[in-house]
VOPAGU-2260 file (C-alpha; in pm, 1 decimal, decimal comma):
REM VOPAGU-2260
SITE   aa  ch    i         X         Y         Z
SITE  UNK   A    0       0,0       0,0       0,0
SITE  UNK   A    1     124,7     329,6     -77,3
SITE  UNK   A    2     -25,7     665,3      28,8
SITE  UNK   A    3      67,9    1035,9      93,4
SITE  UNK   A    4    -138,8    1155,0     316,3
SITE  UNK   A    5     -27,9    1547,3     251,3
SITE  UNK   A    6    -232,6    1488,4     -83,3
SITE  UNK   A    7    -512,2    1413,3     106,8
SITE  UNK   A    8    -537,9    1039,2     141,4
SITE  UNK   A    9    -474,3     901,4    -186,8
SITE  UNK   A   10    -364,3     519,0    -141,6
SITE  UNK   A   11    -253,3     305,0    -394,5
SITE  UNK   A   12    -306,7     -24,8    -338,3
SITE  UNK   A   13    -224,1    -352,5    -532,3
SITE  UNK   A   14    -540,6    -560,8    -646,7
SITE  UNK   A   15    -447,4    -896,2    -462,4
SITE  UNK   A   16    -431,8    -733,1     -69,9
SITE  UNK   A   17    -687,1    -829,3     112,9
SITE  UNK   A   18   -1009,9    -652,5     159,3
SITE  UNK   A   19   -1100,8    -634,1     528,0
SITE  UNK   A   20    -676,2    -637,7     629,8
SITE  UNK   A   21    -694,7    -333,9     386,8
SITE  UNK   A   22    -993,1    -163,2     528,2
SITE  UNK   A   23    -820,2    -223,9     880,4
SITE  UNK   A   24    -489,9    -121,9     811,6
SITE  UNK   A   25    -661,0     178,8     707,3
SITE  UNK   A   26    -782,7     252,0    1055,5
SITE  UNK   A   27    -471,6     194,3    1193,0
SITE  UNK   A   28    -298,4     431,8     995,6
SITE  UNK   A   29    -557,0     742,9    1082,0
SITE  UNK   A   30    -767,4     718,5     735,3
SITE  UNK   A   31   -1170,1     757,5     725,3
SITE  UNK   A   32   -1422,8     633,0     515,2
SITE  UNK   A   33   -1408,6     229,0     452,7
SITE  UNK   A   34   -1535,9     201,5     836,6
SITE  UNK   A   35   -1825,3      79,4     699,3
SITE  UNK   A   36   -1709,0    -172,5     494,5
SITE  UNK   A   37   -1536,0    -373,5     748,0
SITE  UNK   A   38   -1563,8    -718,5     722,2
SITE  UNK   A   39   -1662,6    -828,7     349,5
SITE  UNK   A   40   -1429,0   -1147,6     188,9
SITE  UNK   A   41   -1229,9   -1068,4     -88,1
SITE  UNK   A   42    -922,4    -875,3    -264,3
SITE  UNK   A   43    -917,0    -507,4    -316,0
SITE  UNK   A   44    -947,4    -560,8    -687,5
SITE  UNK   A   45   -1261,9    -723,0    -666,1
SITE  UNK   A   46   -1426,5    -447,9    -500,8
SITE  UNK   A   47   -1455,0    -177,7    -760,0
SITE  UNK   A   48   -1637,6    -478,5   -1037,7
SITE  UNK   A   49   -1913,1    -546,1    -832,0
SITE  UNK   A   50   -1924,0    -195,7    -599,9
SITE  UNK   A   51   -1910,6    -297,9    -278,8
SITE  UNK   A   52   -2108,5    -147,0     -18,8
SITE  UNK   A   53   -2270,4    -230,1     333,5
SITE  UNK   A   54   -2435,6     -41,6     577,5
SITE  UNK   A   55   -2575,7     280,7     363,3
SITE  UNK   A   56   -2182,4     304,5     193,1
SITE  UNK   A   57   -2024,9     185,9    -118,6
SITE  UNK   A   58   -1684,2     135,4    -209,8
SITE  UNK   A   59   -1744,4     423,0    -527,0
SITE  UNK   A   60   -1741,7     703,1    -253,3
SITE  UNK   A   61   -1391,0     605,7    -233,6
SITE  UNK   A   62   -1238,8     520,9    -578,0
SITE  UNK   A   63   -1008,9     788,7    -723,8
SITE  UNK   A   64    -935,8     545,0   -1046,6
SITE  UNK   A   65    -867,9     202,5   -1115,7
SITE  UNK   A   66    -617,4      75,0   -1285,4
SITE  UNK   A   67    -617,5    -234,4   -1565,3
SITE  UNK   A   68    -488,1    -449,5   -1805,5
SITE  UNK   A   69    -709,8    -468,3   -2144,6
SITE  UNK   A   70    -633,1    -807,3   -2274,3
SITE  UNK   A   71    -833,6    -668,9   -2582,1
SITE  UNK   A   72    -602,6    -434,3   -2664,0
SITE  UNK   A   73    -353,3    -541,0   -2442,6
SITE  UNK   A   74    -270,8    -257,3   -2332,0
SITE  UNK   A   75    -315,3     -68,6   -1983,0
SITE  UNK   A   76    -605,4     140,6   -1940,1
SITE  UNK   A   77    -700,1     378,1   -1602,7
SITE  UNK   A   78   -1039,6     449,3   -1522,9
SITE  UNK   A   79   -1135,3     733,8   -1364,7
SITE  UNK   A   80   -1434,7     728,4   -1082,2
SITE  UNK   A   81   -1666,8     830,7   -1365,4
SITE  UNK   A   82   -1543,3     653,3   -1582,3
SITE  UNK   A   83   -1634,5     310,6   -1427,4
SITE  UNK   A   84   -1981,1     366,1   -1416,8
SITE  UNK   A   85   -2050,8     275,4   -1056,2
SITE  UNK   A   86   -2439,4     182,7    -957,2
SITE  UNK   A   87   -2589,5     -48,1    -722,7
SITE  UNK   A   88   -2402,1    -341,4    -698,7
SITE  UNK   A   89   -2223,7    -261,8   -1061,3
SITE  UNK   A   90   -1953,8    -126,1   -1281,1
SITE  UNK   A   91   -1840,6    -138,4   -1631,9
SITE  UNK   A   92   -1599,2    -460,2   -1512,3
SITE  UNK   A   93   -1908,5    -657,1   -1513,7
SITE  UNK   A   94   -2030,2    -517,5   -1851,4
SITE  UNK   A   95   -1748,2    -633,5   -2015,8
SITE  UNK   A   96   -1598,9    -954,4   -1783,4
SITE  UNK   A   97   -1282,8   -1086,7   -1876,7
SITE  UNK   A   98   -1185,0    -776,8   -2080,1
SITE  UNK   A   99    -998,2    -606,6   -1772,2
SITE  UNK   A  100    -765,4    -752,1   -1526,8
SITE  UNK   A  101    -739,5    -470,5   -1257,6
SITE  UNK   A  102    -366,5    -406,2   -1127,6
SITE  UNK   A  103    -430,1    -169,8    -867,5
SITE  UNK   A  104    -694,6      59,8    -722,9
SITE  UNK   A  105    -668,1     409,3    -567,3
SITE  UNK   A  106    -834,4     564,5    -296,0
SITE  UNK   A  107    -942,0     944,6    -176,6
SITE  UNK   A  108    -997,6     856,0     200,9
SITE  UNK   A  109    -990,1    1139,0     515,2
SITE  UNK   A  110    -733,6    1191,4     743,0
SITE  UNK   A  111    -940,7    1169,3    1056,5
SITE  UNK   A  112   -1066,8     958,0    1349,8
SITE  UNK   A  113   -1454,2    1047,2    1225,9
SITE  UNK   A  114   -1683,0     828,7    1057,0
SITE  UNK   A  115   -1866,5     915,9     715,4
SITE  UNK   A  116   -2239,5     971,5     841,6
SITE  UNK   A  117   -2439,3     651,7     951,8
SITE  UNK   A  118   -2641,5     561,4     712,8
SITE  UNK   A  119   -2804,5     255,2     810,8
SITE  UNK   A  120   -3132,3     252,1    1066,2
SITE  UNK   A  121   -2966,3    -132,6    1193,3
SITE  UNK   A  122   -2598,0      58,7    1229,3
SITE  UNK   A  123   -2725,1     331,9    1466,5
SITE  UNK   A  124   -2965,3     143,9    1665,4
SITE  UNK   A  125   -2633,9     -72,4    1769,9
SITE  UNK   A  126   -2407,2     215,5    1780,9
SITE  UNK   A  127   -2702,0     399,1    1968,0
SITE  UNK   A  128   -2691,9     727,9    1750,1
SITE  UNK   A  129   -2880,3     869,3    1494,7
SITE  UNK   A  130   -2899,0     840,1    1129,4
SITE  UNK   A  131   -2675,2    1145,6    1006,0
SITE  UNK   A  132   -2383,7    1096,8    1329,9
SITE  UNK   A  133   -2065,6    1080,3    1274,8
SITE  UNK   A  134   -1831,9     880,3    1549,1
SITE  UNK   A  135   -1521,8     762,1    1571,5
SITE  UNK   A  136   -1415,7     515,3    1306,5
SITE  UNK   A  137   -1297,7     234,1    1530,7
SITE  UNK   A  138   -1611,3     251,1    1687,1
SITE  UNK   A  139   -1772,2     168,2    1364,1
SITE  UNK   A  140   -1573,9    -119,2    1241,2
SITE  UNK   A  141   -1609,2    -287,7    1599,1
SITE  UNK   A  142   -2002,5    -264,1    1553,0
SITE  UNK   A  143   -2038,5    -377,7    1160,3
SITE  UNK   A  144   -1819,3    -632,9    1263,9
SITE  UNK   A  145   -2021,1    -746,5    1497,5
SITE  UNK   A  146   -2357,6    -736,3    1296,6
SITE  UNK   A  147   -2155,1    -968,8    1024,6
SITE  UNK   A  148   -2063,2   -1169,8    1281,8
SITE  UNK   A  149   -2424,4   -1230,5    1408,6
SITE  UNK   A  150   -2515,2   -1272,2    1081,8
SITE  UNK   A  151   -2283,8   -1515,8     972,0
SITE  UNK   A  152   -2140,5   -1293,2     765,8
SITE  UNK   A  153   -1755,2   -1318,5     876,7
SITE  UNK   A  154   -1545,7   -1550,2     670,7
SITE  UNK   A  155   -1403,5   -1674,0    1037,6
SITE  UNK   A  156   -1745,7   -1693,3    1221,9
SITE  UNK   A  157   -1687,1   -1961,3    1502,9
SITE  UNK   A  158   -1955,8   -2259,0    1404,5
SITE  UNK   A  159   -2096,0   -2099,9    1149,1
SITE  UNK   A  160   -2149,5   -2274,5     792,0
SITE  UNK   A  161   -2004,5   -2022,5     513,0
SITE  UNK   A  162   -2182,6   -1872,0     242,2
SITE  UNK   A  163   -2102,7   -1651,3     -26,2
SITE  UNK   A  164   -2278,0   -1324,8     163,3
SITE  UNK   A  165   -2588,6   -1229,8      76,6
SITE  UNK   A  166   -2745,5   -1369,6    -235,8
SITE  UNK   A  167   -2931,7   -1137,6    -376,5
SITE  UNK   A  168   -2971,3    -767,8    -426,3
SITE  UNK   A  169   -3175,6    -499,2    -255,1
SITE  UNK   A  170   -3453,6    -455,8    -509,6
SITE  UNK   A  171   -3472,4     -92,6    -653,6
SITE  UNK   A  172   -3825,7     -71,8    -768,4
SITE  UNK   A  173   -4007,5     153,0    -937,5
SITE  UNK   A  174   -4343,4     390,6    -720,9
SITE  UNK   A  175   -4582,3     215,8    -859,0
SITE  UNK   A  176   -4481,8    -105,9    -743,7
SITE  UNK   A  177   -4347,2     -25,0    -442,8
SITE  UNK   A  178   -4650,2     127,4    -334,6
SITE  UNK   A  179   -4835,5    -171,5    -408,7
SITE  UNK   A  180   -4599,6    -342,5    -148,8
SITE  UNK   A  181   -4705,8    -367,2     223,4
SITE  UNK   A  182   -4664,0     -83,1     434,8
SITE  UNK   A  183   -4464,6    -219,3     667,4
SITE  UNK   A  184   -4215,2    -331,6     397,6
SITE  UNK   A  185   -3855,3    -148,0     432,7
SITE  UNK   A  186   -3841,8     131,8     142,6
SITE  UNK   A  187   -3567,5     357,8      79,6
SITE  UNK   A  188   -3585,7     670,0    -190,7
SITE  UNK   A  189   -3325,1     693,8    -457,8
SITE  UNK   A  190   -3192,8     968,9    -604,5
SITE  UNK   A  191   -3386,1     933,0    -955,1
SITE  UNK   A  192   -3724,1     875,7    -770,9
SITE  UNK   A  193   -3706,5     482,4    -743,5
SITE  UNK   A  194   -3762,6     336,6    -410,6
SITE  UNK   A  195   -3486,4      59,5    -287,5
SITE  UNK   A  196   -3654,4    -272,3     -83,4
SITE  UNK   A  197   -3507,4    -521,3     118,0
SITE  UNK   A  198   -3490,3    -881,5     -18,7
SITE  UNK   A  199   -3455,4   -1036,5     328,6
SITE  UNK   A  200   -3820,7    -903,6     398,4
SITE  UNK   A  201   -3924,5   -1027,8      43,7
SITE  UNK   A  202   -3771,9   -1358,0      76,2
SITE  UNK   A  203   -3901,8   -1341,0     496,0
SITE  UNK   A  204   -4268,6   -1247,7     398,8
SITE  UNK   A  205   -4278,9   -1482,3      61,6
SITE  UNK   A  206   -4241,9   -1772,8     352,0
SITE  UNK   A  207   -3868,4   -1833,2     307,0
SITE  UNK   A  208   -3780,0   -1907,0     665,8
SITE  UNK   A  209   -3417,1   -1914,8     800,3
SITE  UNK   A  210   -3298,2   -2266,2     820,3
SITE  UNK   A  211   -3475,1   -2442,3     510,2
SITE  UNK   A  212   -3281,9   -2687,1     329,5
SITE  UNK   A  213   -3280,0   -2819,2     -10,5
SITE  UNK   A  214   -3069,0   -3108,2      -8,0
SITE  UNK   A  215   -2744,5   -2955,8      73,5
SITE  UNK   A  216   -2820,7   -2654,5      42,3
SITE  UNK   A  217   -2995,4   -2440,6     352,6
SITE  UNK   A  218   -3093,3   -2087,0     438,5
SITE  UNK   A  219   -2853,9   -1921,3     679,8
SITE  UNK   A  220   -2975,5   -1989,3    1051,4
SITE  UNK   A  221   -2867,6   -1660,9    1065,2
SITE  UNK   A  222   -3007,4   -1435,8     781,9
SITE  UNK   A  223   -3217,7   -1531,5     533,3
SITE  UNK   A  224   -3027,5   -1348,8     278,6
SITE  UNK   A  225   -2727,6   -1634,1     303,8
SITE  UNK   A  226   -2744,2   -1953,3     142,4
SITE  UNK   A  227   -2524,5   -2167,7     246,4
SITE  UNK   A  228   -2378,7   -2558,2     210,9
SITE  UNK   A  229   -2459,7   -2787,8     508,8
SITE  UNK   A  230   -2206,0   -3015,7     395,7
SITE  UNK   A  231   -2250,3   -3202,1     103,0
SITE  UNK   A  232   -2425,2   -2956,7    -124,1
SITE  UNK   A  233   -2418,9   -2943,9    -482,1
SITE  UNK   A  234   -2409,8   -2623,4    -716,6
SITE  UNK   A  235   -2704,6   -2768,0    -841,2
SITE  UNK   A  236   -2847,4   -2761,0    -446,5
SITE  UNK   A  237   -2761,3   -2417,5    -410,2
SITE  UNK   A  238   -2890,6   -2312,8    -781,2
SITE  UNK   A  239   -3254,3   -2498,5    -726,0
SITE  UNK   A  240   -3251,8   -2320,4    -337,8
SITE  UNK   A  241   -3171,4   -1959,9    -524,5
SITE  UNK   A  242   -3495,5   -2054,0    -750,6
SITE  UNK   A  243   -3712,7   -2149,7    -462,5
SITE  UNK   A  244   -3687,6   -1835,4    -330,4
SITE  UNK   A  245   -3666,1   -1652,9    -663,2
SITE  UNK   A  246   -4043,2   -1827,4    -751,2
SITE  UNK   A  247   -4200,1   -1745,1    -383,7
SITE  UNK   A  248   -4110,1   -1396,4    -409,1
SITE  UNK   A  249   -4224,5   -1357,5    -727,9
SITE  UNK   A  250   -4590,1   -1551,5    -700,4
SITE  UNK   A  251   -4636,0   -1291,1    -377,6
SITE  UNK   A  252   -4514,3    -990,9    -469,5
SITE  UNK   A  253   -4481,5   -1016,8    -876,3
SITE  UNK   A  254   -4084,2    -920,1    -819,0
SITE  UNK   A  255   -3807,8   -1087,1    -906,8
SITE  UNK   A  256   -3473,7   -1064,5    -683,0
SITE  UNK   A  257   -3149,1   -1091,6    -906,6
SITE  UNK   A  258   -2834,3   -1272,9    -767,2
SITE  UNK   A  259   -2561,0   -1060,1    -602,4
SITE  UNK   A  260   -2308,5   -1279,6    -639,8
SITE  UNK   A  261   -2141,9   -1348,1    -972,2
SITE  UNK   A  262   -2315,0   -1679,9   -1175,8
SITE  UNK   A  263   -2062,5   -1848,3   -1399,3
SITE  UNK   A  264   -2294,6   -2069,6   -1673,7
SITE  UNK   A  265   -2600,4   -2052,9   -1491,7
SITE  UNK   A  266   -2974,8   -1894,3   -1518,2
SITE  UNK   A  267   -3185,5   -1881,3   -1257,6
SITE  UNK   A  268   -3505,9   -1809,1   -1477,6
């Protein structure tokens, strides 16, 4: 990792470091701004292609540029913030996978021992503050830590079967059908007027229950949103579980959730 922080915070760091020992060391070193992303498996490279984000932040409030191989051209290419075309959960690198090999990415972070704002209603009810707060960073990586953890969301979690994270993505949904949704069901407004749902409360109130197994393949005991192998599982197991829930969803609320992680050669229509 290399960074000066008289620029401001701009660290360059090498695509194969790991995520979370990156995020930390980050902390460590008096930088702000990947609190919130404590925790999530992976490399640093991955984390620009599919935009990570947790708790109300994403790692594209964070990217100065990314930098690539084109094994089109075979040449290297740099992306700029912009020019990677960050959204929910996506980027150009998964428009165009297997064109670009990323090298390294940089990051704008603080200097500072503040958090960005909380974000996330399940954040500040644990960190007993209010949406908007800002407090200190360690403080923030010790409690998203902790929700993982209680999730089953930690790579290391002590008797805990491991999963690939959450499944699926947060629905974005258009007014019209999100106000044909319950009441009670979790909306949040987007910028361009769509309204962002929870799939854990789909999946919950579609009768997916925490638990259920398919063969070899189960629900998370510990959030719905996890599927994970009990042992033996197949990727057939997990494949037919994803579809289960996919079809229940969709018979009760006439949406269907789309896979967060990254299918290789299958289609879960």
């Amino acid at each position: 990792m290399d960074y000066d922080a008289c620029s401001g915070g701009m660290i360059e760091v090498s695509a194969g470091e790991d995520w979370d020992k990156f995020v930390a060391l980050t902390i460590d070193k008096g930088f702000a701004d990947l609190e919130s992303l404590s925790g999530i498996p992976g490399t640093v490279g991955g984390a620009p292609i599919q935009n990570i984000g947790a708790y109300g932040h994403e790692v594209s409030e964070t990217v100065a540029r990314v930098k690539t191989f084109d094994r089109q051209k075979s040449e290297i290419v740099t992306f700029s913030n912009s020019e990677c075309k960050f959204s929910y959960r996506h980027s150009i690198f998964k428009e165009e996978l297997g064109r670009y090999v990323i090298l390294n990415v940089t990051f704008q972070l603080r200097k500072g021992e503040q958090s960005l704002p909380i974000a996330y209603t399940e954040l500040a009810k644990h960190l007993s503050v209010n949406i908007g707060d800002r407090v200190k960073v360690t403080d923030v990586r010790k409690a998203v830590l902790q929700l993982r953890a209680s999730k089953g969301m930690l790579i290391d979690s002590k008797n805990e079967i491991n999963s690939a994270g959450s499944f699926f993505i947060n629905p974005i949904l258009s007014k019209e059908i999100a106000d044909s949704l319950p009441p009670e069901a979790p909306r949040w407004q987007q910028p361009d007027g769509k309204v962002k749902t929870s799939a854990a409360w789909l999946m919950e109130h579609a009768g997916i229950t925490k638990g259920e197994k398919l063969a070899g393949a189960q629900i998370s005991n510990k959030h719905v949103l996890a599927l994970t192998n009990s042992g033996d599982a197949t990727a057939e197991d997990i494949v037919e579980l994803a579809k289960k829930a996919r079809k229940k969803v969709f018979e009760k609320f006439g949406i269907k959730l789309q896979a967060e992680v990254q299918l290789v050669g299958v289609d879960l229509d």
